[in-house]
N, C-alpha and C positions, 0 to 999 in steps of 0.2 A: 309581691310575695316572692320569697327565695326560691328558686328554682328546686326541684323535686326531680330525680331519678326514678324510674319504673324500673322493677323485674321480674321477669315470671321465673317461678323455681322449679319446674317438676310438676305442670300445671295440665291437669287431663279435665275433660268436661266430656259429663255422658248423659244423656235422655234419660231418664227414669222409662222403667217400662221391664217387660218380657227380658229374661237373658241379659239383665244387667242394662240393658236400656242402649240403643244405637249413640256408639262413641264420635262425639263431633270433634275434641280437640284432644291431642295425646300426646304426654312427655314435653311441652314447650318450655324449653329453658335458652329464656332470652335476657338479655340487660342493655337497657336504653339509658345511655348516660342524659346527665342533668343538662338540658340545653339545647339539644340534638333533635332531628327530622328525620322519621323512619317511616318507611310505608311498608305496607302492608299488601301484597297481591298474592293473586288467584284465582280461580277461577269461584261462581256461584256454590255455595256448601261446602266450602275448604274450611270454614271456621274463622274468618276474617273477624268481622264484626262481633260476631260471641266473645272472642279473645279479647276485642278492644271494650268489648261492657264489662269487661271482669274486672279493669283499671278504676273505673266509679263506683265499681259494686251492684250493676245490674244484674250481674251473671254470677253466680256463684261457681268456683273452681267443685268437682268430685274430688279431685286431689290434689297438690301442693298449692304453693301461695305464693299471693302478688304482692309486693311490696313497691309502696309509695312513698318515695321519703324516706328509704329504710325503713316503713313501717309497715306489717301486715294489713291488708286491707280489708279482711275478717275482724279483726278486732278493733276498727275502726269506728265512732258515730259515725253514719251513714249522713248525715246533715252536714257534719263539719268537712266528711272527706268530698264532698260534692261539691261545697262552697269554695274548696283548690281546686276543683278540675274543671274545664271548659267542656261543652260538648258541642260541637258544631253537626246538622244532620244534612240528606240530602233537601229534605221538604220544609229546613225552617225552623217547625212548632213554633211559629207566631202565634201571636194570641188575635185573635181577626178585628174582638169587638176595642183592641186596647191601640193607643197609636205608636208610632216609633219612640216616641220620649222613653213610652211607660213598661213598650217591650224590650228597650236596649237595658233598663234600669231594673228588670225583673230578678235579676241577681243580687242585688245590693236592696232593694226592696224585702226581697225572703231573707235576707242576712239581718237585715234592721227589726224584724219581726222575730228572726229565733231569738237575736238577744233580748230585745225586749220580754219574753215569756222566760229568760235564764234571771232574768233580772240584771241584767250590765248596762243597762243605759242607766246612763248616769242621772237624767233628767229630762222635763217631757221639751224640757227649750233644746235640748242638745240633739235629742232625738228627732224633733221637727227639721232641725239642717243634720240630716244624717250624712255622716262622709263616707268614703271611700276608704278598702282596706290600708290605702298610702297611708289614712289621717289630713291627707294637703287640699283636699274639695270635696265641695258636696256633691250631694248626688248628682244634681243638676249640673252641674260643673263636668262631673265623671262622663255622664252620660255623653256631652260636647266633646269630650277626649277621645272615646272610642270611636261614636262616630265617624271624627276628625283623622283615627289611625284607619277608618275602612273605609274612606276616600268619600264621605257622606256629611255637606253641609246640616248643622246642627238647627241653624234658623229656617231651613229651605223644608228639612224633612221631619224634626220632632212632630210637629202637628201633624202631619198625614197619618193612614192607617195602611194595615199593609195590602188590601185590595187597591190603593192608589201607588203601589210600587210596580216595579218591575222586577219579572224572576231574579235578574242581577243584584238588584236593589235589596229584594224582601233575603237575599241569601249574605250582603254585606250587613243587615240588622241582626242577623242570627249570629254574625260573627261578632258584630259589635258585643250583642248580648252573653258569649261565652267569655270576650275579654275582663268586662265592666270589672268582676269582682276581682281582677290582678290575677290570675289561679296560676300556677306556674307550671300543668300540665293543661296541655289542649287535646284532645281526642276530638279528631274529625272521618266520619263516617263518608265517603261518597259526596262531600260538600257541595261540587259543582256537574253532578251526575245529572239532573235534570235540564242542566241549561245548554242552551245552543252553541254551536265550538266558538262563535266570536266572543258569545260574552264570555263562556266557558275560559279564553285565550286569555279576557282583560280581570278574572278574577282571580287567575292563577298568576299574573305577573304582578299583582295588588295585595297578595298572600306572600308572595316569594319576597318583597320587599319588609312587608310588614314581621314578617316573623325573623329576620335578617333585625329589626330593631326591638323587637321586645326582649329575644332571646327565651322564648315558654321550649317547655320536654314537647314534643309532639309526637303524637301519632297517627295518622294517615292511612285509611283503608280506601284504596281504589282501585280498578279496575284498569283505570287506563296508566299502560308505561310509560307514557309520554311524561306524564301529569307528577308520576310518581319520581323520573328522572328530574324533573326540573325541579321541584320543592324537594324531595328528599336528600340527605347526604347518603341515608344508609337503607335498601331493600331488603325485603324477606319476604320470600316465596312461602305461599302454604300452599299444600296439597292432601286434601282426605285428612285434613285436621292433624298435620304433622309439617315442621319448618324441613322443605327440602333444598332451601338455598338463602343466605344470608351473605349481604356483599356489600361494599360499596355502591352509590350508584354510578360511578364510572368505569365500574367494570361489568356491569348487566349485559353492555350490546356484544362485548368482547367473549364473554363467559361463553366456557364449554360443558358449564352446568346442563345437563339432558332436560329438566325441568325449566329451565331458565332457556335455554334454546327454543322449547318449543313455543312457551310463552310467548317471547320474542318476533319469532318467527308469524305467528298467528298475527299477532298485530302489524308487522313489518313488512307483508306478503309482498310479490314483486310484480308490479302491473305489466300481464301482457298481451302482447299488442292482439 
């Protein structure tokens, strides 16, 4: 799929409720060029996450607008815009009872079923070897590919389920399964927040290579700076639902951002004796 740019224009989100409702996100005017690694930090209730579900349309903006692709994402089908974007989470959303064939291919499976109800399969022979958005393999074939880009033998692991994987394992199938469909925006939530720092270490240098050859828009909500310096090019600080620092990431440790210093600092603490 051609690569897709993100932007928030003037983008506020508030709770319904009492007194206009508690404002989570206020004024965000950002632009993620076509291609690009941004993360997303802050502390818990900054509006991280809320921000990054407005990109597929889980979240609806109170006020201004996302644009995908130069397109609003309001006036978007909600099917077609989800079939572009990836979404990687911390826990998965494996399907337990399905095995890794059926949940890496769960993207291209819901894409072979909307056309089919639009009526665009062409026929029921064509539609039995359903291919991939390339057109160049079938499913079966796609599904070997992804795998194969998240460091996961196709013969070794399609059969298993994901109670026979590992944390590491069942979180490279969730990646597999945000790739499958080609989408050329990834949105990753906390990807590798539940796992242990070693494996936590070998799925971030598995990512950094991987997305270094696809070339997808991403976006990246984490916590950790480490994480955030080494997969992203470009940071943005949120704080109380407003960007109080946007930089490269090779200027984060240097910055004399007061937001950014502290953050820094927090994680950076200096052991003493």
């Amino acid at each position: 799929m051609t690569e897709a740019g993100v932007e928030f224009a003037g983008v506020s989100y508030a709770l319904a409720g009492a007194a206009g409702g508690r404002v989570l996100l206020r004024g965000i005017d950002l632009k993620l060029e076509a291609g690009t690694t941004t993360a997303l930090l802050g502390r818990s209730g900054s509006g991280k996450t809320t921000l990054l579900r407005m990109v597929n349309g889980l979240v609806r903006p109170t006020s201004g607008r996302v644009l995908v692709g130069g397109r609003d994402v309001a006036t978007e089908d909600s099917i077609g815009l989800r079939r572009g974007i990836g979404y990687v989470i911390q826990e998965t959303g494996l399907f337990p009872h399905m095995t890794v064939e059926r949940n890496a291919g769960m993207a291209l499976e819901l894409a072979k079923g909307s056309e089919e109800q639009r009526g665009t399969a062409k026929s029921s022979e064509n539609r039995g070897n359903s291919r991939s958005p390339s057109g160049m393999t079938t499913k079966k074939e796609r599904v070997g590919e992804v795998l194969g880009l998240v460091g996961m033998d196709a013969a070794e692991f399609c059969g298993r389920y994901p109670w026979q994987l590992s944390g590491g394992q069942r979180q490279r199938v969730g990646l597999a399964r945000a790739l499958a469909a080609d989408p050329g925006v990834l949105l990753m939530d906390e990807p590798f927040g539940a796992l242990d720092p070693m494996t936590r270490s070998e799925m971030q240098t598995m990512l950094r290579g991987l997305l270094e050859r696809v070339g997808k828009t991403v976006l990246l909500v984490t916590h950790d700076l480490d994480e955030a310096l080494y997969l992203a090019g470009r940071v943005v600080f949120l704080e109380a639902g407003e960007v109080v620092a946007d930089m490269a990431a090779d200027e984060v440790l240097r910055s004399e951002n007061v937001h950014v210093r502290r953050y820094v600092d927090a994680v950076h603490r200096a052991v003493k004796a």
